[in-house]
C-alpha positions in Angstrom: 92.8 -30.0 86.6 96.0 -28.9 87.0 98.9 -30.4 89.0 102.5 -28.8 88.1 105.7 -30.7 86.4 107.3 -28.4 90.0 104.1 -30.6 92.1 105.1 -34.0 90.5 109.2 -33.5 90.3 110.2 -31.9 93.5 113.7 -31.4 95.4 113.5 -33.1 98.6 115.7 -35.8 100.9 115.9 -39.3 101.2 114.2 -42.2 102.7 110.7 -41.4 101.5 108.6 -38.5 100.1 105.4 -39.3 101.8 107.1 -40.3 105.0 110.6 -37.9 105.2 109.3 -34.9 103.0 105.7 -34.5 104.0 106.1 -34.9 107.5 108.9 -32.0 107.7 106.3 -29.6 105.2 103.8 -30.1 108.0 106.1 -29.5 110.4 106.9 -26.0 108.8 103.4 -25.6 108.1 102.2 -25.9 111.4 105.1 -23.9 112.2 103.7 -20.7 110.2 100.2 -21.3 112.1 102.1 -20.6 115.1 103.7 -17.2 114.2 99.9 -16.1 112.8 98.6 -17.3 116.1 97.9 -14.6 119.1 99.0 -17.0 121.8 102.4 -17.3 123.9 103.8 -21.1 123.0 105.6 -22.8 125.6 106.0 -26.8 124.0 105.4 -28.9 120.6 104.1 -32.2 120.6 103.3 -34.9 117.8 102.2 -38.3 117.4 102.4 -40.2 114.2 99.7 -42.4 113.1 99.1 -45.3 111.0 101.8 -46.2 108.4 103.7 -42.8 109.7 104.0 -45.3 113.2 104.4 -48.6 111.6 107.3 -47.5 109.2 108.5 -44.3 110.7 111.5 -45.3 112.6 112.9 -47.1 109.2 111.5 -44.3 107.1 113.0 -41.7 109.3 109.9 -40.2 109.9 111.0 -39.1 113.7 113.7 -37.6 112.3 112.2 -35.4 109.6 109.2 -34.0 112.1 111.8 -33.2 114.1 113.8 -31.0 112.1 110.5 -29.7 110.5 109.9 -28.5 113.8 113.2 -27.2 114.1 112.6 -25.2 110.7 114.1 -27.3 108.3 112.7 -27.9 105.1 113.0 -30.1 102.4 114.2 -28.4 99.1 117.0 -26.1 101.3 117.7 -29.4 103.5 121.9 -29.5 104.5 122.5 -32.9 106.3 125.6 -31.4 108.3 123.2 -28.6 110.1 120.5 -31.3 110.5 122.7 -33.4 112.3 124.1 -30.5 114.9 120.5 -29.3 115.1 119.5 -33.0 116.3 122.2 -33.4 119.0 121.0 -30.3 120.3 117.6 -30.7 120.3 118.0 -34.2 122.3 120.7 -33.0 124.6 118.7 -29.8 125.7 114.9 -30.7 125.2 113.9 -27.5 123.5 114.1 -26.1 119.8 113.5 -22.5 118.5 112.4 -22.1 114.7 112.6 -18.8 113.3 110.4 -16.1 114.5 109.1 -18.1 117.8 110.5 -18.2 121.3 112.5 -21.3 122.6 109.7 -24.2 122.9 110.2 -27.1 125.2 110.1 -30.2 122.5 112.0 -33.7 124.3 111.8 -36.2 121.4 111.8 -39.1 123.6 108.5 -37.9 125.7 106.8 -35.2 123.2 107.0 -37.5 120.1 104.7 -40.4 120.0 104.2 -43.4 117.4 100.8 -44.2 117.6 100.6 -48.4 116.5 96.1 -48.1 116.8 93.9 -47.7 114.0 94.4 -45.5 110.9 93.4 -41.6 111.5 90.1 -41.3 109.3 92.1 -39.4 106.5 94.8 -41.6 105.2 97.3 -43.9 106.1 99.6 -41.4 106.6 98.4 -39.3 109.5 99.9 -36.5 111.9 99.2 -34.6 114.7 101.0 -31.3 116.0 99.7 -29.9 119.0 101.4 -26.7 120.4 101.0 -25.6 124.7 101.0 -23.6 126.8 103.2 -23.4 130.1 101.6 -25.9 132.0 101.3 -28.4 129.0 98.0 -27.6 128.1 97.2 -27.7 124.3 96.4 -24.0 122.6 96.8 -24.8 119.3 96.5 -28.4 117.4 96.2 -29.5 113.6 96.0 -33.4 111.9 98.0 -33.5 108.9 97.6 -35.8 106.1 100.9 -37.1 104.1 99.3 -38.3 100.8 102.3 -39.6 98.9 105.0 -37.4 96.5 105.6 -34.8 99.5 101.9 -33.8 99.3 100.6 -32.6 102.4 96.8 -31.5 103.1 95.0 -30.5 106.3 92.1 -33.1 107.8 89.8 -29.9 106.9 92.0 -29.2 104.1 91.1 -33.5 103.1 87.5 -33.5 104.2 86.2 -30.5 102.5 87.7 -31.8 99.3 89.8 -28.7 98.8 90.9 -28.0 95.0 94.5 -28.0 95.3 94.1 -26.5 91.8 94.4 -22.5 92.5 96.0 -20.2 90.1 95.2 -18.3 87.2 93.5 -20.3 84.1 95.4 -22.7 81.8 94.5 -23.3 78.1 94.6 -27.4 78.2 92.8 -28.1 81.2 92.2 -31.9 81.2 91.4 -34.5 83.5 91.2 -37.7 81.9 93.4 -39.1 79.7 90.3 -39.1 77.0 90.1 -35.6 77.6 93.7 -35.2 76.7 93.7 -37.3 73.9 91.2 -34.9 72.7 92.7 -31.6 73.3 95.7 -33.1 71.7 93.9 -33.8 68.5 91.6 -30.6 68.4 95.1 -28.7 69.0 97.4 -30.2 67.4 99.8 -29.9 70.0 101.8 -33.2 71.4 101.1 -33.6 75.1 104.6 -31.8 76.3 103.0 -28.7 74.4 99.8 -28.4 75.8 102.2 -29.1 79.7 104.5 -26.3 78.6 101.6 -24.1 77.6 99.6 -24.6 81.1 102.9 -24.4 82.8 104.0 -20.8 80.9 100.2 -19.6 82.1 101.1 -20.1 85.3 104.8 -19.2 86.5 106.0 -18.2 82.9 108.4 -19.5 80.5 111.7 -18.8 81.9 110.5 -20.2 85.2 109.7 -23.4 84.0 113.1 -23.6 81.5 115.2 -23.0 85.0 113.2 -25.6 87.1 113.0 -28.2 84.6 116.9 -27.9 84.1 117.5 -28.0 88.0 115.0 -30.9 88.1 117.1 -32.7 86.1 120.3 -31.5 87.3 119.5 -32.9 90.9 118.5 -36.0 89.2 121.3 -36.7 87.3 124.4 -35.6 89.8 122.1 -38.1 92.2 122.9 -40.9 89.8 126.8 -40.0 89.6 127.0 -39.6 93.6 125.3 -43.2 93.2 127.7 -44.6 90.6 130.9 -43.5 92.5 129.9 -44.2 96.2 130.2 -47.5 97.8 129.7 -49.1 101.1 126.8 -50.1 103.4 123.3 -48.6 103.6 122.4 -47.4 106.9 119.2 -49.1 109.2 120.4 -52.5 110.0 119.8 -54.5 107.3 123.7 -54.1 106.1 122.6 -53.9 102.6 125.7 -53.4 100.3 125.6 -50.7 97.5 125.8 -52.5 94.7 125.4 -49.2 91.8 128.9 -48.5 91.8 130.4 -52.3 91.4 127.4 -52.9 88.7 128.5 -49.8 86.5 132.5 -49.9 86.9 132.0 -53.6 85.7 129.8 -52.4 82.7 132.1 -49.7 82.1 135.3 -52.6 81.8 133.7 -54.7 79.6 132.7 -52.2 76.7 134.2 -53.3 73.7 135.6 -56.5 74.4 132.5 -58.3 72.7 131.7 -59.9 75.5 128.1 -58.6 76.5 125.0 -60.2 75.1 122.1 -57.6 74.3 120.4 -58.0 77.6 123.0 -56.2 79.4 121.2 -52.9 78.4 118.9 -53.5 81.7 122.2 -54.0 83.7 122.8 -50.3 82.5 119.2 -49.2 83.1 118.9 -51.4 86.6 122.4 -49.5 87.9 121.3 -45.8 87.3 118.1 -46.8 88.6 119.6 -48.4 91.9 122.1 -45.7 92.3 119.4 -42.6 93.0 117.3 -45.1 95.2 120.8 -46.3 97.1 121.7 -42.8 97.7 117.5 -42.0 98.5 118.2 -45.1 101.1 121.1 -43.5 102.4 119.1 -39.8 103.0 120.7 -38.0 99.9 118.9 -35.2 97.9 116.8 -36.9 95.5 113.9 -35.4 93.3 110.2 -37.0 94.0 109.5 -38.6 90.6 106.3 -39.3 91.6 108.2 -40.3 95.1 111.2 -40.9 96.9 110.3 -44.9 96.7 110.1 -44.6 92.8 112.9 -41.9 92.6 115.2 -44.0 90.3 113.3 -45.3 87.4 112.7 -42.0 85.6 115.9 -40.5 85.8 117.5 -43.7 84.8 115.1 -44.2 81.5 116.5 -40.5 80.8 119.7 -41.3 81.6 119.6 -44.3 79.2 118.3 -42.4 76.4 121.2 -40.0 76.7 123.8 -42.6 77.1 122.6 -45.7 74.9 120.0 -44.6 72.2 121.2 -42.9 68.6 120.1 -39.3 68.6 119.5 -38.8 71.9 120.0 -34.7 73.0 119.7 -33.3 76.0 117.5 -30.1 74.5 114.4 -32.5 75.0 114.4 -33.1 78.2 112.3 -31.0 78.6 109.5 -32.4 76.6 110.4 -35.8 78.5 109.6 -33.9 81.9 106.8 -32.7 80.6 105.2 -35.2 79.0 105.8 -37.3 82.3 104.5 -35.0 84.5 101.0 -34.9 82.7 100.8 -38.6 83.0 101.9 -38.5 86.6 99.4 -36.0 87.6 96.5 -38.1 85.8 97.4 -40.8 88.3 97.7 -38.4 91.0 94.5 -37.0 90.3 92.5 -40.1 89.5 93.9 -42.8 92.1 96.8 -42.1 94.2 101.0 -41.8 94.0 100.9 -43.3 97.8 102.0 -46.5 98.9 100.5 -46.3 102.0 97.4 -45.7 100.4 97.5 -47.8 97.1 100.7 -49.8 97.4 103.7 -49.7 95.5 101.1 -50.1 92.1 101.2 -46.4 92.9 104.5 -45.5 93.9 106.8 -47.3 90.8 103.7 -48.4 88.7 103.4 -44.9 88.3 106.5 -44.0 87.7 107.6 -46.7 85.0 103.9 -45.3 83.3 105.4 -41.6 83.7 108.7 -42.5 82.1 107.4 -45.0 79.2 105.2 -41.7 78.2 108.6 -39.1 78.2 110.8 -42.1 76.3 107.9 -42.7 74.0 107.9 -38.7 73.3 111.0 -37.9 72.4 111.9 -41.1 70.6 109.2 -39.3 68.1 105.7 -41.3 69.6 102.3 -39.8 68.6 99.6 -38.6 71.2 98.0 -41.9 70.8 101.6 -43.8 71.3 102.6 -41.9 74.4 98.7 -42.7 76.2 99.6 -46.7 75.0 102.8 -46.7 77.0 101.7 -45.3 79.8 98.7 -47.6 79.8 101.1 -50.4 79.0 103.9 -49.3 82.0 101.0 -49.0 84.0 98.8 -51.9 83.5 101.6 -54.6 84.3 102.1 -53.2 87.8 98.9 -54.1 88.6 98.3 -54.9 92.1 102.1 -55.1 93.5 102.3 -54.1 97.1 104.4 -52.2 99.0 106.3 -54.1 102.0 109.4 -53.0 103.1 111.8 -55.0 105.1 112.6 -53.7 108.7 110.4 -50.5 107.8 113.3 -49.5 105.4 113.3 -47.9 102.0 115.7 -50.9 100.3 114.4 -54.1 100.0 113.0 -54.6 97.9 112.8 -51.2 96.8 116.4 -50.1 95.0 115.9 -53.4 92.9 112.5 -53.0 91.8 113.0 -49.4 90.4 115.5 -51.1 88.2 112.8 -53.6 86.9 110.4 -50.5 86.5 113.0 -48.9 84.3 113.1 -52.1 82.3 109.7 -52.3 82.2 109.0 -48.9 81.3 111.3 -48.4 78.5 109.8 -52.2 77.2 106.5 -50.5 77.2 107.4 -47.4 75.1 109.1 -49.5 72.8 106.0 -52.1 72.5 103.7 -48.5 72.1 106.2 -47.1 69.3 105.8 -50.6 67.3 102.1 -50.3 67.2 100.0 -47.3 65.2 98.4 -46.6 68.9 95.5 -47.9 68.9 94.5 -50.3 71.9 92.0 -52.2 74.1 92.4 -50.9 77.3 92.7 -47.1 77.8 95.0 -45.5 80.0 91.7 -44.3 81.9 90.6 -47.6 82.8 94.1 -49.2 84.3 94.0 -45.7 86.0 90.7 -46.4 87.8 91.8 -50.2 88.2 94.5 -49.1 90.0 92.9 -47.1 92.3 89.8 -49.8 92.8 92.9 -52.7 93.7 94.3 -50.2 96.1 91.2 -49.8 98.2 90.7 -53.5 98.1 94.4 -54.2 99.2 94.9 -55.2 103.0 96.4 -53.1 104.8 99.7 -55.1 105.9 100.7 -55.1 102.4 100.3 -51.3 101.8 103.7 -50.0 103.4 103.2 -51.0 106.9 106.0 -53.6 106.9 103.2 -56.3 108.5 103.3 -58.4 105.9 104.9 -59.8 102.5 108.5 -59.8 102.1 109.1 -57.7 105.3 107.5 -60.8 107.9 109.3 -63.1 105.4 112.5 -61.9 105.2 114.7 -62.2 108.4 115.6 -58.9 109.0 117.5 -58.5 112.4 
């Protein structure tokens, strides 16, 4: 198995990876199907599905099939030509991506949320039809969203395609008893055997580039947080709160008046500043998702800023080491909140960065697997239920608490020898097991929890 640090950590726009992202990388995928295809195109149509309908207006699903239609795609996205290319698509009723004629696409009749059951797939289901000049369909293909930006075909899904292709990698491991392993017969820490896969695939000086734009993005995402005020957009008038949390922090250093607690206040603000600006539509990086964009880059961030000895030559080994974690969760259960709640979404990502902290605060194979499990473990069961559909409440909070909890974890892991109960194998396959058991209206559908609880008008 192999899933890449470039599949887990990936450039993209704000609300929501599984909802934003994917649904504009289908859009452009079904747009490539178009240019292969020998027929003359005349209209678009889509009709979202599932959570995709329940959520989408909050999660700006509309919006993102639209401009994936249009041509736009995540990792290149600029907000000021999405916007123009918006008006214009509502004022005239037609778009024309590159390398196809003008198509007839009026978002108010050829875009359809569809409130019935679930598409057989996932929760997160699409269909993109393309006709002809008298609005019959000529071309038309389901598209599954399945969490991080993901996207796979319904034959793509059913056939059980290995998304796996590429040449051979030396550390090939599924399980995190199988990595454990290769750790040991090897030698090598878990961020080696990562880097080693990784060269085998795109190279060394590839993967040096990415990982520093990976963390570039993530990092000027936490500044823009930390510096920008006001009120997040959708109509719940949530106040940023980042900025005021860090420029108190900032005033009170050295005056002897913080007890030692006030480290989370530091973790919670970097964490709430990427998902504010994520909230708001900024570029954020999928870390495993949008949802969970803020704890990871704030448990870095807080290693760099707070802890003795921190350098910024091992980030590296952090991204690394995350991303193996990440994509044995990915793998074994699912990154989706619409599939597995938010247990999946910043469960996963407190587990991802309790690994990287845990590695380059000097933790042993053994350690790293204990923190993740750790991380992990104690997000057991937590659902995902947005208020009013949106990416905010309580979302920006609660990747503060999984930063706290995340860097709690590493530090519990680095006080033991690594030995434990449960393995990391087990809270992996729990997870997955209390995510198909989970009703639906708490799996990021906004029909229950806080978001039927919560006035929200």
């Amino acid at each position: 198995m192999f899933l890449s640090v470039f599949d887990m950590f990936k450039v993209g726009v704000g609300p929501s990876s599984s909802h934003t992202m994917g649904p504009m990388v289908a859009a452009a995928r079904f747009l490539d199907l178009l240019r292969a295809a020998p027929f003359e195109f005349h209209g678009l149509r889509a009709s979202l599905h599932g959570s995709l309908a329940f959520t989408g207006i909050g999660h700006a699903t509309d919006r993102a099939t639209i401009l994936g239609l249009a041509g736009f795609l995540p990792d290149t996205y600029d907000h000021a030509k999405a916007e123009i290319a918006l008006a214009n698509i509502r004022d005239s009723g037609h778009l024309q991506p590159d390398g196809l004629p003008r198509l007839q696409f009026d978002p108010r009749e050829d875009l359809k949320f569809d409130f019935g059951p679930n598409l057989a797939g996932h929760a997160n289901g699409m269909i993109l039809m393309a006709t002809d000049a008298q609005g019959d369909v000529l071309l038309q293909e389901t598209f599954y969203s399945i969490g991080g930006g993901f996207v796979m075909t319904e034959e793509e899904l059913t056939s059980g395609k290995d998304t796996d292709e590429g040449a051979p990698v030396p550390y090939p491991f599924k399980s995190s008893a199988e990595m454990l392993q290769m750790a040991q017969t090897s030698g090598k820490t878990i961020a080696q055997m990562k880097h080693a896969n990784e060269s085998a695939r795109g190279g060394v000086d590839n993967l040096t580039k990415g990982c520093a734009r990976i963390w570039q993005v993530m990092n000027d995402c936490i500044d823009r947080g930390l510096t920008t005020d006001g009120t997040l957009p959708g109509g719940l008038n949530v106040k940023r709160r980042a900025k005021s949390i860090h420029n108190a922090l900032q005033a009170e250093r050295g005056m002897n008046l913080n007890a030692p607690h006030t480290i989370n206040d530091w973790m919670s603000a970097y964490a709430m500043a990427v998902n504010e600006e994520n909230a708001a539509g900024g570029q954020v990086v999928t870390a495993p998702t949008n949802g969970a964009a803020g704890v990871l880059p704030a448990v870095i961030r807080y290693w760099l800023d707070h802890v003795p000895g921190a350098t910024a030559s091992r980030i590296d080994e952090f991204l690394l080491t995350s991303a193996a974690i990440g994509g044995l969760v990915k793998f074994n259960a699912s990154i989706s909140g619409a599939e597995a709640g938010c247990q999946a979404e910043v469960g996963s990502a407190a587990a991802m960065a309790a690994a990287g902290l845990c590695a380059v605060m000097g933790g042993t194979v053994q350690q790293v697997e204990n923190a993740a499990e750790i991380a992990l473990e104690h997000h057991l069961g937590m659902t995902c239920d947005p208020v009013k559909g949106l990416v905010q409440v309580p979302c920006i909070e609660r990747n503060g608490l999984g930063a706290i909890k995340a860097v709690s974890a590493a530090s519990l892991a680095l006080r033991g020898d690594g030995t434990h109960l449960v393995p990391l194998d087990s809270v992996i396959e729990t997870m997955r097991q209390t995510g198909a058991d989970m009703h639906e209206k708490y799996k990021e559908t906004s029909l229950g929890g806080l978001a039927v609880n919560v006035p929200n008008c």
